[in-house]
BAFI-3210 file (N, C-alpha, C; in Angstrom, 3 decimals, decimal comma, padded with zeros to 6 digits):
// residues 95
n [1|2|3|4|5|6|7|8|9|10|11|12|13|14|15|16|17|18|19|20|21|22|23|24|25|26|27|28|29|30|31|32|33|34|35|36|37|38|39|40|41|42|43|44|45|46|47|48|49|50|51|52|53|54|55|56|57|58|59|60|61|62|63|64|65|66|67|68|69|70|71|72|73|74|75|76|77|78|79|80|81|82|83|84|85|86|87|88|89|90|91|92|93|94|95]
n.u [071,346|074,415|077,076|079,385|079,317|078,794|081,165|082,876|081,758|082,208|085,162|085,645|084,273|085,943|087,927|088,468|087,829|090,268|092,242|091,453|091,787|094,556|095,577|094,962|096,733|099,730|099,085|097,882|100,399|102,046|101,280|101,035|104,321|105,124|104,242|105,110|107,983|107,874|106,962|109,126|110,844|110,098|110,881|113,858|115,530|118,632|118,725|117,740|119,079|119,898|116,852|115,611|116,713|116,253|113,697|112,817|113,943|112,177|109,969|110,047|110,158|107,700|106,327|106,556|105,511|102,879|103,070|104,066|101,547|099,831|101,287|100,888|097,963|097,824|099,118|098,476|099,013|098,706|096,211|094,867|091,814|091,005|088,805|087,019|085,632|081,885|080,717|083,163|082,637|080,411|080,798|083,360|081,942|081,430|083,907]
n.v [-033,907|-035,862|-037,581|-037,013|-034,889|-033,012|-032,947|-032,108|-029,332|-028,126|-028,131|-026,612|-024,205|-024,119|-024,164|-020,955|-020,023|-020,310|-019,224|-016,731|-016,169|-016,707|-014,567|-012,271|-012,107|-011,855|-009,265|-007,530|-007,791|-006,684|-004,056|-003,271|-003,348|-001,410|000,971|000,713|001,369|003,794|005,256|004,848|006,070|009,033|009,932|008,663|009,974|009,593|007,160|006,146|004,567|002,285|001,514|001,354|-000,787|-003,113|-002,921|-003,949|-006,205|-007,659|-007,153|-008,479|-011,020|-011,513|-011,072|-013,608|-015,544|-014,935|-015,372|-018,568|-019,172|-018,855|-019,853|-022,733|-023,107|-022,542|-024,952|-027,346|-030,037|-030,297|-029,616|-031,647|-033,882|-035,881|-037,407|-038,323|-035,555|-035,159|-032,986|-031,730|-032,974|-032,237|-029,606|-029,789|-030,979|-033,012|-034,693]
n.w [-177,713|-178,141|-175,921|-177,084|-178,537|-176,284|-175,383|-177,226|-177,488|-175,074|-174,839|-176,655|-175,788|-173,220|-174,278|-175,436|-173,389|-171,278|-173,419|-172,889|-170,367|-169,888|-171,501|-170,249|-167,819|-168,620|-170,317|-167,858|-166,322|-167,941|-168,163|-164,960|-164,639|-166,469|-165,567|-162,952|-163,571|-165,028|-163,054|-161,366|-162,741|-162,413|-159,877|-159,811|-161,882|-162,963|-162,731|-165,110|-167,315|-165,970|-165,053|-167,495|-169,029|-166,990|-167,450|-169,981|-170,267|-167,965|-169,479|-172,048|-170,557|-169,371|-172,022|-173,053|-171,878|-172,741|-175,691|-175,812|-174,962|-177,067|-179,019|-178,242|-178,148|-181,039|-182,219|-184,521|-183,650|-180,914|-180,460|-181,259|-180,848|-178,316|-178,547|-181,193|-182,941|-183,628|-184,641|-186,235|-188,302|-189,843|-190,450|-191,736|-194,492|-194,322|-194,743]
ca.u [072,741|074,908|077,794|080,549|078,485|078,790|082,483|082,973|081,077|082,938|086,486|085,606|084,471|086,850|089,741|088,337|088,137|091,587|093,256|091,466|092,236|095,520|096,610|094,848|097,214|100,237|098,588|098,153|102,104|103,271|100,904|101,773|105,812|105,402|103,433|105,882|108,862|107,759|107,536|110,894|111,738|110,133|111,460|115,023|116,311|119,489|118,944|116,946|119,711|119,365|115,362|114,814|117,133|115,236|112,295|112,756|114,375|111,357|108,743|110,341|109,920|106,007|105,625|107,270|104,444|101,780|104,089|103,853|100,328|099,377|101,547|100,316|096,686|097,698|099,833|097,010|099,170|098,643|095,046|093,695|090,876|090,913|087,768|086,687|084,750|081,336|081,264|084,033|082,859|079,544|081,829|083,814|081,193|081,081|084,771]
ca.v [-034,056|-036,822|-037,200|-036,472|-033,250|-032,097|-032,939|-031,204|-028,008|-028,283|-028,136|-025,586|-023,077|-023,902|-023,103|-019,810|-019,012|-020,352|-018,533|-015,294|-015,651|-016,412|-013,753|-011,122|-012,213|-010,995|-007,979|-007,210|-007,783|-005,663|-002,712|-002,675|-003,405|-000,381|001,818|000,898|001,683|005,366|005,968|005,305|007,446|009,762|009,682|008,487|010,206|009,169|005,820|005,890|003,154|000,802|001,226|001,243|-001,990|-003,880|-002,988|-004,440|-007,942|-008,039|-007,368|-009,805|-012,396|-011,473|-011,292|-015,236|-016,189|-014,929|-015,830|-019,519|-019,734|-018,486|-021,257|-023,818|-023,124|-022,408|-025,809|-028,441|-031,410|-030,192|-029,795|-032,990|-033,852|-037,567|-038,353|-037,841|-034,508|-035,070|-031,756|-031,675|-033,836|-031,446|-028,369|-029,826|-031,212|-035,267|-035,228]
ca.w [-178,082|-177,137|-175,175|-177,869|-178,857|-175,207|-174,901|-178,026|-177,117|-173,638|-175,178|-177,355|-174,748|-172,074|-175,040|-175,392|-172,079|-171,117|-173,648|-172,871|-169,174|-170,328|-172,215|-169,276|-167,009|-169,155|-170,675|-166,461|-165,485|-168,372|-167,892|-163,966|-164,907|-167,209|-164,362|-161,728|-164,129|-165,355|-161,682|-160,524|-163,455|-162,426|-158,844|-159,894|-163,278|-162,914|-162,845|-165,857|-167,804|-165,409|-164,650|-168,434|-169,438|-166,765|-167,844|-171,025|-169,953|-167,876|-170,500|-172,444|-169,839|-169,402|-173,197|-173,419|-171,676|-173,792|-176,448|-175,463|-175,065|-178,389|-179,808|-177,784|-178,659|-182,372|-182,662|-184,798|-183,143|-180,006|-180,332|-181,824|-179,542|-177,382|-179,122|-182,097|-182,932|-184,943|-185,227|-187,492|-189,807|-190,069|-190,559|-193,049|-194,970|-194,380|-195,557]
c.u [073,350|075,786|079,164|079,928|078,843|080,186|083,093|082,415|082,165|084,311|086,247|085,499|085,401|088,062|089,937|088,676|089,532|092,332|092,571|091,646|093,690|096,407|096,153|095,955|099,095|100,363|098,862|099,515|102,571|102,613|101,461|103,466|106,241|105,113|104,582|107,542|108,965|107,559|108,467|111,204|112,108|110,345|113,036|116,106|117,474|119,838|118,339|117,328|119,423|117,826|114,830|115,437|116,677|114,122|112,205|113,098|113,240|110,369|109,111|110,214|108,277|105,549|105,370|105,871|103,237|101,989|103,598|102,695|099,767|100,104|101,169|098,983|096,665|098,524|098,374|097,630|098,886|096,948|093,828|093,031|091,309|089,877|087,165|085,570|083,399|080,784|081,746|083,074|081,253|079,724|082,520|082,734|081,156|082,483|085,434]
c.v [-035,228|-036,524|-036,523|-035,113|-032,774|-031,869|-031,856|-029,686|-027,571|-027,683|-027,132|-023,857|-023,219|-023,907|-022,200|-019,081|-019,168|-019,264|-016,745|-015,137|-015,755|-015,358|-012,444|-011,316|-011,540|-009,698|-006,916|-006,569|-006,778|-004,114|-002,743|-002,599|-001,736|000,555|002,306|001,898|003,484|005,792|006,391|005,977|008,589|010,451|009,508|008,840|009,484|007,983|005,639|004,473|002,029|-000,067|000,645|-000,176|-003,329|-003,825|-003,550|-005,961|-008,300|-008,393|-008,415|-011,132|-012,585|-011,795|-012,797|-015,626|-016,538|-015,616|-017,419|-020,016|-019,807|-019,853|-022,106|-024,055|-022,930|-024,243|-027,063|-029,526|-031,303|-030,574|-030,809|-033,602|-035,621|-037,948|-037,922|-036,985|-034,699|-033,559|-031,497|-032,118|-032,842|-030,071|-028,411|-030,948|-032,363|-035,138|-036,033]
c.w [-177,320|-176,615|-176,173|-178,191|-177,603|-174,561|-176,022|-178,260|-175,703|-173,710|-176,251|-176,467|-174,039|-173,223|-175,299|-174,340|-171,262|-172,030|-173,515|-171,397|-168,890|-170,373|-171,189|-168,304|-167,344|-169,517|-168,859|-165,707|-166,510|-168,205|-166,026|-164,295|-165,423|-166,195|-163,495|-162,143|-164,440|-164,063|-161,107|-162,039|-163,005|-160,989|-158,867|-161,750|-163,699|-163,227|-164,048|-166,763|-167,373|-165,375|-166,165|-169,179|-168,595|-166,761|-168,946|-170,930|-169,137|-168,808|-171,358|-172,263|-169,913|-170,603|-173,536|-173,137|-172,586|-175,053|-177,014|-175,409|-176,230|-179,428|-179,332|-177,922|-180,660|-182,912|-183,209|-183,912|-181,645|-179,337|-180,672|-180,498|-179,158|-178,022|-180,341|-182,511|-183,994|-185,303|-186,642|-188,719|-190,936|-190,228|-192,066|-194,306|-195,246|-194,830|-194,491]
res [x|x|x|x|x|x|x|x|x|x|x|x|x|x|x|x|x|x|x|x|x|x|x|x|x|x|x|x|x|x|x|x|x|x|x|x|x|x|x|x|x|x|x|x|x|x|x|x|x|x|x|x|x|x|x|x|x|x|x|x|x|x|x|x|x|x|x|x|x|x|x|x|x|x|x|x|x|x|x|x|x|x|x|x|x|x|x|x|x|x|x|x|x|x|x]
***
């Protein structure tokens, strides 16, 4: 293989594995957020309004993230490669 084959293999895995270490890092903050939250529930009833309206403006913030990545890996202008993929052109059939 030459070198565009190995840059193009390269940037293919490392966009996988970015966006799946990505989106763990979200998935992570809102399962503890949620954890910590049904605790002080269940420790502070009372407060439940407050505990449960910032729990939601948080998750919101955590979701953005994921949010954000998913468009930034789904955007085509974003992703057009620096060099040209021959790949591609063996994918889409010489076009």
């Amino acid at each position: 293989m030459d070198s565009l084959t190995w840059i193009a293999v390269a940037s293919i895995v490392m966009a996988g594995l970015t966006t799946g270490f990505g989106t763990m890092g979200p998935a992570l903050a809102e399962g503890r957020a949620v954890s910590v939250a049904l605790t002080s529930l269940a420790q502070q009833p009372d407060a439940s309004a407050t505990i449960t309206r910032t729990l939601f403006v948080g998750l919101a913030m955590i979701e953005s993230m994921a949010i954000l990545l998913l468009c930034r890996v789904d955007d085509p202008d974003l992703r057009q490669p620096i060099l040209e993929c021959p790949i591609a052109s063996v994918c889409s059939g010489g076009r």
